[in-house]
FIMAR-826009 format. One record per atom (N, C-alpha, C): residue in one letter; x, y, z. Coordinates in pm, whole numbers, padded with zeros to 5 digits, always signed. Each point is the difference from the previous one (the first is absolute). Layout:
REM residues N
aXYZ;...
END
This chain:
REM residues 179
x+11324+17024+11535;x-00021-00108-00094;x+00118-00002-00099;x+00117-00120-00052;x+00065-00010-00084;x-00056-00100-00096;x+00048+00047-00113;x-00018-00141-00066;x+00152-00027-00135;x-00030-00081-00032;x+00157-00050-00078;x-00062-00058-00125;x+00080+00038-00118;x-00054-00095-00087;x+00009-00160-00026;x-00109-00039-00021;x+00034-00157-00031;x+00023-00028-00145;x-00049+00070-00070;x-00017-00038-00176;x-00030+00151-00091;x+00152+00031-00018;x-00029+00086-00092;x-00072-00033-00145;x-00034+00098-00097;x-00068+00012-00106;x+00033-00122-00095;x+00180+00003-00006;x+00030-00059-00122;x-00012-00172+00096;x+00018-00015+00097;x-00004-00142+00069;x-00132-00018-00002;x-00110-00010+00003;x-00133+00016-00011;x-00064-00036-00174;x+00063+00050-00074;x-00012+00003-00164;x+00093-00170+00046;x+00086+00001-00029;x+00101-00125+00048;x-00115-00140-00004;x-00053+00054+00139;x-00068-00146+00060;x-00120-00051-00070;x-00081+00135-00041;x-00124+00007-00089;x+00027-00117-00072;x+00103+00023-00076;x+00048-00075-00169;x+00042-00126+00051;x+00024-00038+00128;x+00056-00135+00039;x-00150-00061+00040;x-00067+00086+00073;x-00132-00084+00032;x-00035-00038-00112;x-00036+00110-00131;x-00047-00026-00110;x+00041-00108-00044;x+00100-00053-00060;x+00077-00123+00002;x-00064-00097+00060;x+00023-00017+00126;x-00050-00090+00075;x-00127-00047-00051;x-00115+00116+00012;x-00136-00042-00074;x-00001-00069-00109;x+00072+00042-00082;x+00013-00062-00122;x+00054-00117-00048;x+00078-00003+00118;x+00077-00159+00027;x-00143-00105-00013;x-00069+00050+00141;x-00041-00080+00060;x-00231-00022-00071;x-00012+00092-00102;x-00102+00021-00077;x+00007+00008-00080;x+00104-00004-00101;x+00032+00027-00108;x-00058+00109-00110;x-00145-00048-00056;x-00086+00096-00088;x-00112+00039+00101;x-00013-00035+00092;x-00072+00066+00131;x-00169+00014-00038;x-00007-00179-00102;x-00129+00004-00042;x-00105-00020+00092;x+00080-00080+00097;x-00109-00074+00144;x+00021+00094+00079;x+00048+00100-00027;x+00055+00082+00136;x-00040+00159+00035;x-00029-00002+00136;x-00071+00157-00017;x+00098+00079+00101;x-00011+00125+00008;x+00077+00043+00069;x-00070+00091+00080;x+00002+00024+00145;x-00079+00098+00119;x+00044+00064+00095;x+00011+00153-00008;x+00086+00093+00052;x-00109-00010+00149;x+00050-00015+00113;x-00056+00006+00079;x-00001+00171+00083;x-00133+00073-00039;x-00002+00120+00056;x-00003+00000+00102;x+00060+00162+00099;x+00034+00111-00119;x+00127-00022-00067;x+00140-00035+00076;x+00125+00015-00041;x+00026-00086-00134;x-00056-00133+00037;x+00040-00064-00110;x-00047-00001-00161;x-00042+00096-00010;x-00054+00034-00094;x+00075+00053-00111;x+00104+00068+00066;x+00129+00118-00082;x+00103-00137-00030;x-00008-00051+00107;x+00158-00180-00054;x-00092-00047-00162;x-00142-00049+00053;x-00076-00078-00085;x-00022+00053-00203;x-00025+00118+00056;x-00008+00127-00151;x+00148-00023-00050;x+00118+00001+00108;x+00174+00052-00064;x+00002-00161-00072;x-00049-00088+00071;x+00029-00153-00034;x-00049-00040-00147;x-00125+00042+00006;x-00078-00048-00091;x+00048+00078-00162;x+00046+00142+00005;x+00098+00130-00049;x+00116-00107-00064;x+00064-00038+00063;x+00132-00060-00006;x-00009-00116-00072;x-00101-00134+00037;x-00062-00112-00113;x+00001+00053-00135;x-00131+00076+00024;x+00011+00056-00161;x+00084+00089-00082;x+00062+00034+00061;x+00106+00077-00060;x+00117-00040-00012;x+00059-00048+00058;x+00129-00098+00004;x+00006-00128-00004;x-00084-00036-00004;x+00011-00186-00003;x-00142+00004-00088;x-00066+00089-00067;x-00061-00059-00143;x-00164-00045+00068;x-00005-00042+00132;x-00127-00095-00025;x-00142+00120+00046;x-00048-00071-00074;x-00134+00131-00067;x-00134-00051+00086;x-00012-00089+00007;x-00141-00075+00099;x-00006+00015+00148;x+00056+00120+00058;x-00014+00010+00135;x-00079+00022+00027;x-00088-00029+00077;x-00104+00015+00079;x+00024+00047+00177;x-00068+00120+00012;x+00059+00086+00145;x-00093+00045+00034;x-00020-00039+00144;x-00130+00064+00063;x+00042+00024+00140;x-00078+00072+00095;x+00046+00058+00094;x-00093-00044+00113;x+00011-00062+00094;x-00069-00074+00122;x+00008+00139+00111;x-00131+00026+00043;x-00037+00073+00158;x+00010-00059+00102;x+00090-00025+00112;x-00035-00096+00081;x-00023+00084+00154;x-00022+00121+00015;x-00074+00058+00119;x-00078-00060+00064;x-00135-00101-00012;x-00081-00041+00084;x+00034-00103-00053;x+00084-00081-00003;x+00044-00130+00066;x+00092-00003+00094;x+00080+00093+00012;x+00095+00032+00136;x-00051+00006+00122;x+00076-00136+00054;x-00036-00027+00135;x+00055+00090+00110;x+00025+00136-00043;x-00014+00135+00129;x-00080+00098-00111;x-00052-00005-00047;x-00051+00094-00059;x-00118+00083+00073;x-00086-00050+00083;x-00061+00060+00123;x+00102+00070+00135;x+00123+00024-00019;x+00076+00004+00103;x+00049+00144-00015;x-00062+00052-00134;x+00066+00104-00028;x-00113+00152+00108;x+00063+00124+00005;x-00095+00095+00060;x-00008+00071-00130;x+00069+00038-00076;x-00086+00070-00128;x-00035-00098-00057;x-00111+00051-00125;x-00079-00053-00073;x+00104-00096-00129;x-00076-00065-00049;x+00064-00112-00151;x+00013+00069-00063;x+00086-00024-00079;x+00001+00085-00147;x+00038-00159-00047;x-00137-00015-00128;x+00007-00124-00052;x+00076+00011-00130;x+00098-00051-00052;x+00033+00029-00181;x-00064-00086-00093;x-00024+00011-00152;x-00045-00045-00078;x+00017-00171-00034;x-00061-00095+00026;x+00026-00132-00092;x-00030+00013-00124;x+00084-00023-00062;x+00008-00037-00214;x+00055-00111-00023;x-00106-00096+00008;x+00034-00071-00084;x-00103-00136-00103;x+00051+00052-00070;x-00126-00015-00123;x+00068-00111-00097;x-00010-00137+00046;x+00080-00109-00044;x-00042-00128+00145;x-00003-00069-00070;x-00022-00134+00088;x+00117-00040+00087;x+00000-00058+00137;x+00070-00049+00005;x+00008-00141+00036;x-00077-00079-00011;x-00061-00129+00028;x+00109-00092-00141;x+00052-00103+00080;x+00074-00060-00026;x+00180+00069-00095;x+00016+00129+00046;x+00079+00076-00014;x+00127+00035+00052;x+00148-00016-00071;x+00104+00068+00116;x+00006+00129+00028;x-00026+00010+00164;x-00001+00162+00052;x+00092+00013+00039;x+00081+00117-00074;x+00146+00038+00084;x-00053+00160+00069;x-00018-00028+00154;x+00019+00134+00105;x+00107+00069-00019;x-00041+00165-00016;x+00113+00064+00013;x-00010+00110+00112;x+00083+00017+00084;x+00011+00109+00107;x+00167+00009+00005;x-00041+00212+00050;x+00139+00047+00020;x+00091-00089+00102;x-00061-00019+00147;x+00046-00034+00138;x-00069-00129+00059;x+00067-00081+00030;x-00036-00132+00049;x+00026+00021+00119;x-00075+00040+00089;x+00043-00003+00164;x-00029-00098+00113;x-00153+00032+00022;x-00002-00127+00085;x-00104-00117-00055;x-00051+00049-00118;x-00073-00073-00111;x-00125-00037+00036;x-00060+00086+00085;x-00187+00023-00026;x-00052+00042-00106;x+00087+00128-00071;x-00065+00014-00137;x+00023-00100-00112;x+00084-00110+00032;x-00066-00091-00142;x-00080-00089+00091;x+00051-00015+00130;x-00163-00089+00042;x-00095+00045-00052;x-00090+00135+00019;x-00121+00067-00042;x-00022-00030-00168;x+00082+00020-00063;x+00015-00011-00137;x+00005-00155-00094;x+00044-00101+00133;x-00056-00124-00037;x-00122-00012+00061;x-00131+00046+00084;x-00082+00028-00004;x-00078+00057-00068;x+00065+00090-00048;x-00115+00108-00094;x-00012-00075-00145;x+00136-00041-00045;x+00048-00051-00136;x-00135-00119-00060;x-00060-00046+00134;x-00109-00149-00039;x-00142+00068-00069;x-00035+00155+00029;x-00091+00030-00038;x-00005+00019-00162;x+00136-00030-00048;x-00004-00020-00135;x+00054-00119-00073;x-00060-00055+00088;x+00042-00181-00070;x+00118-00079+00041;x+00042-00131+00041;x+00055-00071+00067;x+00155+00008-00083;x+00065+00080-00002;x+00183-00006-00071;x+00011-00151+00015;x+00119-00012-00109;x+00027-00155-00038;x+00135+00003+00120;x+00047+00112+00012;x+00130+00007+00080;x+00029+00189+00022;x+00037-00045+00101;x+00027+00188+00060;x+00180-00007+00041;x+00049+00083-00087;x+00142+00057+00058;x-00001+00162+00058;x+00080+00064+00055;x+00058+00112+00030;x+00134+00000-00016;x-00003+00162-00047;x+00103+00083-00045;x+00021+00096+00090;x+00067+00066+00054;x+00023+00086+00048;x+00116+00099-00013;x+00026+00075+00021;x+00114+00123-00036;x+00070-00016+00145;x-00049-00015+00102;x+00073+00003+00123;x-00005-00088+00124;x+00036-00081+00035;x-00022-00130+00083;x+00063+00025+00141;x-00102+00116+00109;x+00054+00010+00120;x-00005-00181+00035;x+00102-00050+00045;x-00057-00150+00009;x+00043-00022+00177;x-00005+00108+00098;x+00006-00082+00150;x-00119+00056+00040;x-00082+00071-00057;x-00129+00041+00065;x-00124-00042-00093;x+00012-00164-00017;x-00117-00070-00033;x-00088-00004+00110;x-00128+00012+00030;x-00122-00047+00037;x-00045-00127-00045;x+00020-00054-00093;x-00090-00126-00079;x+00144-00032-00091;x-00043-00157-00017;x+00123-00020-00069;x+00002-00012-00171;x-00027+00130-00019;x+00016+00013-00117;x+00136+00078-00110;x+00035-00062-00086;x+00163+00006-00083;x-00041+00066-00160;x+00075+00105-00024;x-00031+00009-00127;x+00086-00091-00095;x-00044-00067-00080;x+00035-00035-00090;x+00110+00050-00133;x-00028+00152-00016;x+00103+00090-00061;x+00005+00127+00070;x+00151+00000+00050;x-00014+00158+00137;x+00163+00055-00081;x-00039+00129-00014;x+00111+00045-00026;x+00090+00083+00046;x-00026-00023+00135;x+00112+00036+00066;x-00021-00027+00198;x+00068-00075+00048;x-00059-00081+00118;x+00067+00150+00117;x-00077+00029+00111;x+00026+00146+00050;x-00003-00123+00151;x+00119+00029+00052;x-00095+00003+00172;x+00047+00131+00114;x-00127-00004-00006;x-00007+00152+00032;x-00061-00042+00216;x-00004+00054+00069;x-00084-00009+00140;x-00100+00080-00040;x-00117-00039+00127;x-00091+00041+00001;x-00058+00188-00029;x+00128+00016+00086;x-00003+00197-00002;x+00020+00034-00149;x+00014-00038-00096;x+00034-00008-00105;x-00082+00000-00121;x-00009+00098-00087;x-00126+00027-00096;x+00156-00021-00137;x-00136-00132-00125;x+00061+00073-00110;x-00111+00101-00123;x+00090+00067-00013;x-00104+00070-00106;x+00042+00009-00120;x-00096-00028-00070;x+00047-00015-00154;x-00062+00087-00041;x+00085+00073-00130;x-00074+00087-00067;x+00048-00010-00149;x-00124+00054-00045;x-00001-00027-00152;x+00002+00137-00103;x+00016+00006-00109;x+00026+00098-00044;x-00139+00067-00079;x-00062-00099-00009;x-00149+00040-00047;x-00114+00051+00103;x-00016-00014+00122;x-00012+00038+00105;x+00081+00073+00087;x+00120-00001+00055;x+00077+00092+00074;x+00087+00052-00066;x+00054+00006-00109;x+00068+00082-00078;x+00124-00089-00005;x+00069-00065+00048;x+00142-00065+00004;x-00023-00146-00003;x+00080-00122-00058;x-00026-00080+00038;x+00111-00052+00080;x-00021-00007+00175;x+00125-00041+00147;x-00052-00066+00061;x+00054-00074+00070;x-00081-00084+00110;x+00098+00038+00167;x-00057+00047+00067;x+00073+00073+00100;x-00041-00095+00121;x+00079+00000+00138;x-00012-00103+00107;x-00005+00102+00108;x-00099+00016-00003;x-00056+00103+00173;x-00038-00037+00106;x+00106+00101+00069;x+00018-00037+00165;x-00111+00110+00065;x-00074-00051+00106;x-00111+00097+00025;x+00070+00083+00143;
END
């Protein structure tokens, strides 16, 4: 197994602050606007994102909650070990609301399918974007585009990316593994 880096530490801090931007471009005081780390991974982008609003760009009304989308995944019976389900938090409406999705890896984009499934059990969003940190973009399944990707990878199929974070794996790299 090799793998190579795609995004060292300080390129990663880099993009954060450009997505951040972007959000802010595009929500300004982020009063209509909620933000949803899609677990497990996206959870560590969603926390650094939401980190970065308030701390560097001032705006104090974020609202961040974290979507489970395990049993809406259309292979989720396909697996031979058991689920391991993660926590939904989110304790805020989202009925007539802007939802910005956040996930590490955009691959072939079942997990925001599932997650625009799951997302209705808490009220009809006025509008849904995605964010993403990494946009494998030739191994779509469904034709779905993130909206803010910060950094477009095309990687083949044999091809794993892994992101890691520093609050969870100790470093924050995003590495491109060959199996």
């Amino acid at each position: 197994m090799s793998q190579k880096v795609l995004l060292s530490s300080r390129e990663i801090h880099i993009i954060l602050h450009r997505l951040a931007c972007q959000l802010v471009e595009n929500h300004l005081d982020f009063k209509n606007t909620v933000l949803i780390g899609i677990q497990p991974r996206g959870k560590y982008l969603a926390d650094r994102l939401a980190r970065l609003l308030r701390d560097s760009y001032g705006i104090e009304n974020i609202q961040l909650g974290y979507l489970d989308i395990t049993f809406y995944r259309d292979d989720f019976r396909r697996s031979d070990k058991p689920l391991e389900a993660n926590k939904t938090q989110i304790d805020f409406l989202v009925e007539d609301r802007k939802v910005v999705f956040i996930d590490d890896v955009l691959y072939t984009g079942r997990s925001i399918r599932a997650a625009l499934t799951a997302i209705q059990s808490f009220g009809r969003p006025a509008e849904i974007e995605l964010l993403t940190l990494i946009d494998r973009r030739f191994s779509r399944h469904l034709p779905i585009q993130p909206d803010y990707r910060g950094r477009q990878v095309d990687a083949i199929n044999c091809e794993k990316v892994k992101v890691m974070w520093e609050e969870n794996e100790g470093e924050d790299v995003i590495y491109l593994v060959e199996d």
